[in-house]
N, C-alpha and C positions, 0 to 999 in steps of 0.2 A: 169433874168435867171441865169446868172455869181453867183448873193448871192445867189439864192437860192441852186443851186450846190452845193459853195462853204460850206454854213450852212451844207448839207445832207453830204459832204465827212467828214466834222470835227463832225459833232457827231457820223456818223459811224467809225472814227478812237476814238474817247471817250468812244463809248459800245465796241468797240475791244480789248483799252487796260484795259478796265475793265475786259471782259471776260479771255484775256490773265494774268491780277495779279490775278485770283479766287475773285473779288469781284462778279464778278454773277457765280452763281453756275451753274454743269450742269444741266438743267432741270428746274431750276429757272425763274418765271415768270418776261418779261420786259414790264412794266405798258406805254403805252405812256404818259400819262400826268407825273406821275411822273419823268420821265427820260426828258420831257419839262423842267418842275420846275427846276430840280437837273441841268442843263445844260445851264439853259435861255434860251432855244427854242420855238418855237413853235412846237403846235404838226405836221404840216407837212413835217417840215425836217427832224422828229423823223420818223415817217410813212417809208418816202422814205428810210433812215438811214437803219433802221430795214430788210425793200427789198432786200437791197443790201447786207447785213451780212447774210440775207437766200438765195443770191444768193451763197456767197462765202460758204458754209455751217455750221457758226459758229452758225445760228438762224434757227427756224422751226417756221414756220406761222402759223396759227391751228384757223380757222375761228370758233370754237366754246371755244377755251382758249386764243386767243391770240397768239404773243409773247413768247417764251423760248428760252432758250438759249439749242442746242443741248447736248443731251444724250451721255454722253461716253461708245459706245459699241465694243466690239472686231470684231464683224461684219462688222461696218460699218467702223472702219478701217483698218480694212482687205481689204473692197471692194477701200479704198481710194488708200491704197498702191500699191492694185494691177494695177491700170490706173498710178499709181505715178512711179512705176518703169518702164513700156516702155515709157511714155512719156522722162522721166528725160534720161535714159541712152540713147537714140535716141538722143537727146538735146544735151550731150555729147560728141558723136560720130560727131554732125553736129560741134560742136564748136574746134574741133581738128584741121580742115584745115584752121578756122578762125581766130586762137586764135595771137593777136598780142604781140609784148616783150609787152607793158606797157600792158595788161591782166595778162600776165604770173607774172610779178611781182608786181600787185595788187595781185593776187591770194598766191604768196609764202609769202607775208606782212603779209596775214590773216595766212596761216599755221601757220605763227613763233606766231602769238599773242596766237593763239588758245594750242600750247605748255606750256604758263604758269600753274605752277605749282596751281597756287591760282585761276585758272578760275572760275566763278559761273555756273547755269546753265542760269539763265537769259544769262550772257555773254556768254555764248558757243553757248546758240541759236539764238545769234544775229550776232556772227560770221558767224555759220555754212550757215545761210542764207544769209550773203553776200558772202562767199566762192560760194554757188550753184550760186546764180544770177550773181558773176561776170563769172563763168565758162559758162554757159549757156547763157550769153548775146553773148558771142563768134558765139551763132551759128545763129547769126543776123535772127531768125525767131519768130518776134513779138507773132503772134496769140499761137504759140506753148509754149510760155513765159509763157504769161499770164495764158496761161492753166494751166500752172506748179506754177506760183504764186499761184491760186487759191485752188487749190487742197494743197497747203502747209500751206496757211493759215486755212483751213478745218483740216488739223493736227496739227496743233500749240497746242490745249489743249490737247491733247494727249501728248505732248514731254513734255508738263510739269507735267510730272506726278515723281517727285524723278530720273529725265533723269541721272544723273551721277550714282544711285545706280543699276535702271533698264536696262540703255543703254550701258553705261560704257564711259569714255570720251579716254582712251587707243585704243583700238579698232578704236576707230572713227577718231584718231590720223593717223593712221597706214591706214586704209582706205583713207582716204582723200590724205594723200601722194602715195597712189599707183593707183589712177585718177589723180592725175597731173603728176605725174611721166610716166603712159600711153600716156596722151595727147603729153606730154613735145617731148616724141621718136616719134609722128606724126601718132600712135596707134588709129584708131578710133575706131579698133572693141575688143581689148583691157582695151581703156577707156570707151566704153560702159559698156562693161562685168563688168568692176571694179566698174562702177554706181549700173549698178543693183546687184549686192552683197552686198554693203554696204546698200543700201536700204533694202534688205529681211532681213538682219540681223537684223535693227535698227525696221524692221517691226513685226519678228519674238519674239523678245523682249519685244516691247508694247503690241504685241496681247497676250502670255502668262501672263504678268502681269495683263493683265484686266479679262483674264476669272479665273487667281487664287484669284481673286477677287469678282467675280459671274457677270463679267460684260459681 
């Protein structure tokens, strides 16, 4: 039971960071036996694998195609962001009366990184989600966590879409210090507020770039 787990999380973290570098496109068919072969699996941890990436929203099941990888539509991240910002700035708000010194200066580590001049976007999205998760682990409510993982991972291709031309990494700079800076003075409704603005914004942003797009 242990391997077979073990097999389904690691090839669902291998179609992930596929899906995440653009080797699978959006809408692009995922073959089980191929993605076996390509992997040295068997097709059952691919089966399971695949479950669970349509659990998180990266994959759509389609009992007469198979397998895809999800569509990027302004729609549907619309509908994402919209459950993303109450949950997250609720999350925020819980984590202000939790939040301990070694949190707070985990969290200021990441601001100063995320300040350099040369960030990529890979790198800023790997910040910015240890920024959120270390903030929001503050507010020691598991199931609410994960929700919030889940729903981020469901936006992940979406942020990669040209994120420093469409989102602007200045902005996000400046937001991020005015939610810790809220938390820091003991603000919970504050650093809520300051959650969900930077979220509309960074939402407001992706969704006009995909419908000037036809998407």
């Amino acid at each position: 039971m242990t391997t077979a787990k073990t097999r389904q999380e690691a090839a669902a973290e291998l179609i992930r960071r596929e899906i995440f570098d653009g080797r699978y496109r959006p809408g692009q068919r995922l073959k089980q036996q191929e993605l076996a072969r390509l992997f040295g699996y068997s097709t059952i941890p691919i089966r399971e694998a695949l479950r669970q990436l349509a659990a998180e929203g990266l994959v759509v099941l389609d009992p007469q195609r198979g397998a895809r990888v999800v569509e990027l539509s302004s729609k549907r991240l619309e509908e994402i962001y919209d459950v993303r910002i109450h949950l997250e700035a609720w999350a925020a708000g819980l984590a202000v009366r939790r939040m301990t010194p070694d949190a707070a200066t985990r969290i200021q580590s990441i601001l100063k990184r995320m300040d350099r001049a040369e960030i990529t976007d890979p790198e800023w999205l790997t910040l910015d989600r240890e920024l959120h998760d270390s903030l929001y682990g503050c507010a020691d409510h598991e199931v609410l966590c994960k929700l919030i993982s889940n729903l981020r991972l469901s936006a992940e291709p979406y942020l990669r879409l040209e994120l420093a031309k469409v989102v602007g990494y200045g902005p996000g700079r400046r937001e991020h210090r005015r939610i810790f800076q809220a938390c820091l003075r003991g603000n919970a409704k504050a650093t809520a507020q300051a959650t969900a603005a930077h979220l509309r914004r960074v939402a407001k942003k992706l969704i006009s770039y995909l419908r000037r797009n036809g998407r």
